[in-house]
N, C-alpha and C positions, 0 to 999 in steps of 0.2 A: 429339442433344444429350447429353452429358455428364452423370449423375448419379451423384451420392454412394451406395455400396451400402454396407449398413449389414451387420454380423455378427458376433454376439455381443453381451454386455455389456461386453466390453473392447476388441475388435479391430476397425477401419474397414477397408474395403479397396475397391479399385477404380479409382474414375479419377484419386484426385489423383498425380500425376508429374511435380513440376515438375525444372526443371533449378534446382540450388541455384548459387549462386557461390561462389567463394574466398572464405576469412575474412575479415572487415575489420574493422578496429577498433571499440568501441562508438560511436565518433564519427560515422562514416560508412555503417556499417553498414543496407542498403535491408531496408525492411520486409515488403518482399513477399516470398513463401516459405511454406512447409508446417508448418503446427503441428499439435502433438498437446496434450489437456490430461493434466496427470500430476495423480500421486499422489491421482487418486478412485476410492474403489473401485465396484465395480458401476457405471460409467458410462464409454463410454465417446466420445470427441467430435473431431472435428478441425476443421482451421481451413483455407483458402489463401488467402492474400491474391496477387493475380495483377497481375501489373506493370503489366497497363491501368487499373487501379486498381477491377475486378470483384473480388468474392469470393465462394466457397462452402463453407457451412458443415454438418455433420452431427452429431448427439448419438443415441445409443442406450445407455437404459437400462431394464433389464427388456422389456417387451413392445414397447414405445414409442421407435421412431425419428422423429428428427425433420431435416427439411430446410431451410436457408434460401441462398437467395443473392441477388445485388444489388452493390451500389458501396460502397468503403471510401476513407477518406480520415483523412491525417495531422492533427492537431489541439491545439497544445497541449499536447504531451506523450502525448496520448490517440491511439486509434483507432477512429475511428466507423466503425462496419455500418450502413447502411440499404437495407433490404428492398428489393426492387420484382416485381411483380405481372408475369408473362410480358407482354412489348408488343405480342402480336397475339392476334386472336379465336382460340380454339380451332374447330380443323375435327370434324366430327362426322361419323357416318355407323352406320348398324343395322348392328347383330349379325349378324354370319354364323351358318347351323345350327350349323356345330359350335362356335360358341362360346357360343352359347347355353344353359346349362346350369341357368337359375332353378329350382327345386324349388318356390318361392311360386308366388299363385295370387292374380288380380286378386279382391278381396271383389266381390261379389256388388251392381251398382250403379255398378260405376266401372271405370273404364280407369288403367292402371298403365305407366310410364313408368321404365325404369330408365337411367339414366346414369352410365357408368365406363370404366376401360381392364379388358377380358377379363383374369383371370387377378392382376391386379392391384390394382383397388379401385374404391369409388364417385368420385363428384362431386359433391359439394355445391353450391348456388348457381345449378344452371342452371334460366331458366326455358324451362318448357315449354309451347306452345301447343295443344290438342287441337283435331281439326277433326273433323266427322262428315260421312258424305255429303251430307246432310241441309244440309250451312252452319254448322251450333252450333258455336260453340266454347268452350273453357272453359283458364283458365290455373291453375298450382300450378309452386312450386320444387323441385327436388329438397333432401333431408333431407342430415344425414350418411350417411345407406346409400345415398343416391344415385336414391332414390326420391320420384316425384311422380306424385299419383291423385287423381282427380277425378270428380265425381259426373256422369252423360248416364244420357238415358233408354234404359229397356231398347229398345225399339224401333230405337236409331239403330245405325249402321255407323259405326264409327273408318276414318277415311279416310285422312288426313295427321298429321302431326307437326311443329312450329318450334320449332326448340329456338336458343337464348345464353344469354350468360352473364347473372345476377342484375343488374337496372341498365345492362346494356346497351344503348348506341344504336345498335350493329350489327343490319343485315335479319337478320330469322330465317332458321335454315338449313330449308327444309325438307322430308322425306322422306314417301313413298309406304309405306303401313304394311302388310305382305305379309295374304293373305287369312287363311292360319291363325292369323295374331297378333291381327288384327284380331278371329276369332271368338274369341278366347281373351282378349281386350281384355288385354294386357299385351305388350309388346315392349322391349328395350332399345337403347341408342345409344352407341357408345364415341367416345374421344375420342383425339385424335391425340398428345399429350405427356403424360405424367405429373406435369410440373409443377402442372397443374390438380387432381389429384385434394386434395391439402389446403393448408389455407390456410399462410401463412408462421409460423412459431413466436414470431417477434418484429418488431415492424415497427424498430428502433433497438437498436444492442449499443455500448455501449462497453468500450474498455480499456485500461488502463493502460499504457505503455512503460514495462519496469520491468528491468534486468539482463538484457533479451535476452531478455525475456521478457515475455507480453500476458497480463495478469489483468482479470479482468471486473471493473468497477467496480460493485460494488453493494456496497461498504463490508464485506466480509468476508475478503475475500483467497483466497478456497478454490479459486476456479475460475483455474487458469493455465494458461496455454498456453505451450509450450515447441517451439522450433522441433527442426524435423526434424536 
């Protein structure tokens, strides 16, 4: 899957590539196409609007990149964004050794469950089921770090793991938790897209059709977007 790679505070680069068309008048002129926003400083953002009427969006400023995409539609002069949530369960699956790299240390009391993609970040939102040999089991979410711990008695063995997403009515996935994680009662779980790792930035964008140009309507005029 396609994503937005962010770099810098001014510069986007990566997958957006569309094939642009010949000029057309503002009359007739198709909305779909490659936007950048101009004239902000330290921010930097872009826009595609894609002819099946999906789009995807990126802003990075300062530390903080941000991702959204979903469906766009013409409106009255305007242009509506609306978000949508990936349409299938994420797949899951432990840690290999070598990616395994945690330096924490499950506290003293509890079993620790981390969920994320290696190399790239947690998951928020999943919940996790804890199972012991014994039958106990016991639930907790993961946080923003991507972390979920839960209190068993010292006595027991962490045996299994079911992990989905927050509210989900999907079966839990679930995994066989290796012996040395098990005595160390902490293991982690990655997940197959990075769409999962953070939530969407905005669930609704509009904006103006304005001289060839797409300004976000929030009564200021500052944010524009200017095609490629």
């Amino acid at each position: 899957m396609k994503k937005l790679l962010l770099l810098g505070a001014l510069t986007l680069i990566g997958w957006l590539s569309p094939t642009l068309a010949a000029p057309a008048t503002k009359a007739d002129t198709p909305l779909a196409g490659h936007y950048y926003l101009k004239n902000a400083r330290e921010v930097g953002s872009e826009l595609l609007l894609k002819p099946d009427g999906s789009f995807e969006w990126g802003m990075s400023y300062g530390a903080v990149d941000q991702y959204a995409e979903g469906k766009w539609q013409r409106q009255h002069g305007k242009v509506m964004l609306q978000t949508a949530a990936p349409d299938k369960e994420p797949d899951f699956r432990v840690f290999r050794d070598e990616e395994l790299r945690i330096r924490k240390q499950a506290e003293p009391g509890t079993w620790l469950a981390i969920v994320g993609m290696p190399g790239v970040g947690p998951m928020p939102g999943v919940e996790v089921t804890f199972e012991s040999k014994a039958g106990k089991t016991a639930t907790a979410v993961t946080d923003r770090n991507g972390d979920a711990s839960v209190e068993m008695p010292a006595g027991d063995t962490w045996a299994r793991a079911g992990l989905r997403r927050e509210s989900s009515k999907a079966p839990l996935q679930w995994f066989s938790i290796p012996a040395g994680r098990a005595i160390a009662h902490l293991t982690a779980f990655a997940v197959d897209d990075i769409a999962y790792l953070r939530p969407q930035p905005f669930k609704t964008m509009q904006l103006l059709v304005k001289d060839g140009t797409l300004v976000v309507d929030d009564g200021s005029g500052r944010m524009v977007y200017e095609r490629q």
